[in-house]
N, C-alpha and C positions, 0 to 999 in steps of 0.2 A: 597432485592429489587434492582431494575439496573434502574439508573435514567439514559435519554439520554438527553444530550444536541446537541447543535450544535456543539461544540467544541470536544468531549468527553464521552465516557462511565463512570462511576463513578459508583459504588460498593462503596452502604451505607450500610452501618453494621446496624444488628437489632436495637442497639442502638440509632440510629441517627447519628452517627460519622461518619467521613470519614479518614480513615488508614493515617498516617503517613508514613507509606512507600510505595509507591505505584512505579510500572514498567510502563512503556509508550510506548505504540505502536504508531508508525509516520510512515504513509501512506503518498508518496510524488507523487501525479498522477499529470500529465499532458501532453501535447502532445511535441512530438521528438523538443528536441533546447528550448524549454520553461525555461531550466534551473532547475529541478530536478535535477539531480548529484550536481550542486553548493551548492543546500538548502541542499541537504544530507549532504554533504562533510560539511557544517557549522557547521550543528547540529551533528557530527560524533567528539564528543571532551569527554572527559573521559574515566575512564578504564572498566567502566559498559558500555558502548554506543556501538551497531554494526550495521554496516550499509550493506545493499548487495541490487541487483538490479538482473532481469532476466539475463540484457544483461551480469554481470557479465561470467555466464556461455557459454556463445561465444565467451569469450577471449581465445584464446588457445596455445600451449607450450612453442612460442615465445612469448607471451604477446600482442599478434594484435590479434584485433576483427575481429573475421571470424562468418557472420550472418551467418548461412542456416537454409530456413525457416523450413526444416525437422526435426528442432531440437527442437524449438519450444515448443512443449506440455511438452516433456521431460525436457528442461529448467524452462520452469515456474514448473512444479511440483519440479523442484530440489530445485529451491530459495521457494517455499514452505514447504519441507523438512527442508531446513536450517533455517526459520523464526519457524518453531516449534521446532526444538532443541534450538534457542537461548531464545524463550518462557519457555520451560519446565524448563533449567535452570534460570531462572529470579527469584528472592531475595528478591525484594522490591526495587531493587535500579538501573534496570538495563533500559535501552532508545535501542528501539530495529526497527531502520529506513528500510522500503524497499521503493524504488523510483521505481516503474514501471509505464506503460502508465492510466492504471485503468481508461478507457474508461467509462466501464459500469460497473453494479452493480455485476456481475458475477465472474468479476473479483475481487473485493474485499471481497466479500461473503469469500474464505474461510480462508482468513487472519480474519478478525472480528469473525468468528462463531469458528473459533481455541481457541481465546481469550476469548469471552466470553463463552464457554462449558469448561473449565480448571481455570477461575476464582474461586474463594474462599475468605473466610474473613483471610485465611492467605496467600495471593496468587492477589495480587488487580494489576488490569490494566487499566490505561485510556486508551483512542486510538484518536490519534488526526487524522485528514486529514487535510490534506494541498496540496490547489487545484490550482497548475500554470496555469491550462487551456491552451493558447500559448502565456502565458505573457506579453499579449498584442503586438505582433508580427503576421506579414503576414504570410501565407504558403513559399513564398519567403524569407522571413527573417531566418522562423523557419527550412527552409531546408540548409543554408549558415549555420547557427550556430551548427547544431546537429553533434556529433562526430561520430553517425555510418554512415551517408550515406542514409538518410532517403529521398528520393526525394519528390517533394512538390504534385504530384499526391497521393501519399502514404499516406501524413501528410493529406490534404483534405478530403482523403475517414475519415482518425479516427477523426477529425473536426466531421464529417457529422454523424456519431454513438456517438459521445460524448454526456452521460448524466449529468445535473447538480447534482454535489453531496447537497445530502440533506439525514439528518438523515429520516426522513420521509419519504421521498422519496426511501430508504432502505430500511427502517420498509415495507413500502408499497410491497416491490422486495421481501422481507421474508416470508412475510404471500402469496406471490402467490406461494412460491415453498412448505409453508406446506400445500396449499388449492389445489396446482394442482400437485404438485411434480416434475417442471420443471425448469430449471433456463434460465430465462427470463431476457431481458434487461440489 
């Protein structure tokens, strides 16, 4: 049985128990300058802990962030690549943080649905989200603060598609992709 919280997926054992050891997925969405990388970078402490973002993969040879939106799809599918290798290896003891924008529900879908289809009672994952939204900052503030270069036209448009994270609100995004087979929102 897979109890959802607000906070958390939980993987109760037939027993009633809840594992001792368990892995942690930390989802850090919010909009460009919100302050993601910070919350990462906090929670990025131990020798079980890994942390990676999209943008990571636009950093290039020199170490300076080169966007091109052309890269994009191929970026995010890479840091999803990387969030399931550090999944497959996970122990029971391992915190495994990605910090992208996770606007909408689409985006998140195939980090949670990785997690929980590879769950098991020897193999247990919470998943939290943690939602900066634009941290209570203006489009003008959130574009001074963000390290890529995010102009505040840009930050507005993902303001204006941003949905409220809600487990429910999820549960709800899932049963429309097994009832219509689309992914929506």
């Amino acid at each position: 049985m897979t109890v959802l919280t607000r906070n958390a997926v939980i993987k109760v054992l037939d027993n009633g128990t809840v594992p001792e050891l368990v892995n942690n997925v930390i989802l850090v969405r919010g909009l460009p300058g919100s302050g993601k990388t910070t919350i990462a970078n906090m929670l990025n402490r131990g020798t079980n802990t890994y942390r990676a973002a999209t943008d990571d993969w636009f950093v290039n040879e020199d170490g300076k962030y080169d966007f091109n939106p052309s890269d994009l799809v191929v970026n995010h599918a890479a840091c999803l690549d990387w969030f399931k290798d550090r999944v497959d290896q996970a122990n029971g003891t391992h915190n495994i943080i990605i910090h992208n924008t996770f606007s909408m529900f689409w985006e998140f879908h195939p980090y949670i649905d990785y997690v929980k289809n590879i769950m098991s009672d020897e193999n247990m994952f919470n998943i939290h989200i943690i939602d900066m939204y634009d941290g209570g900052l203006s489009n003008e503030n959130l574009e001074k603060r963000n390290d890529h270069g995010v102009n505040k036209d840009t930050i507005e448009r993902m303001r204006d598609r941003w949905i409220q994270w809600s487990w429910q609100g999820y549960e709800f995004y899932v049963e429309g992709i097994k009832t219509n087979g689309k992914y929506w929102a």
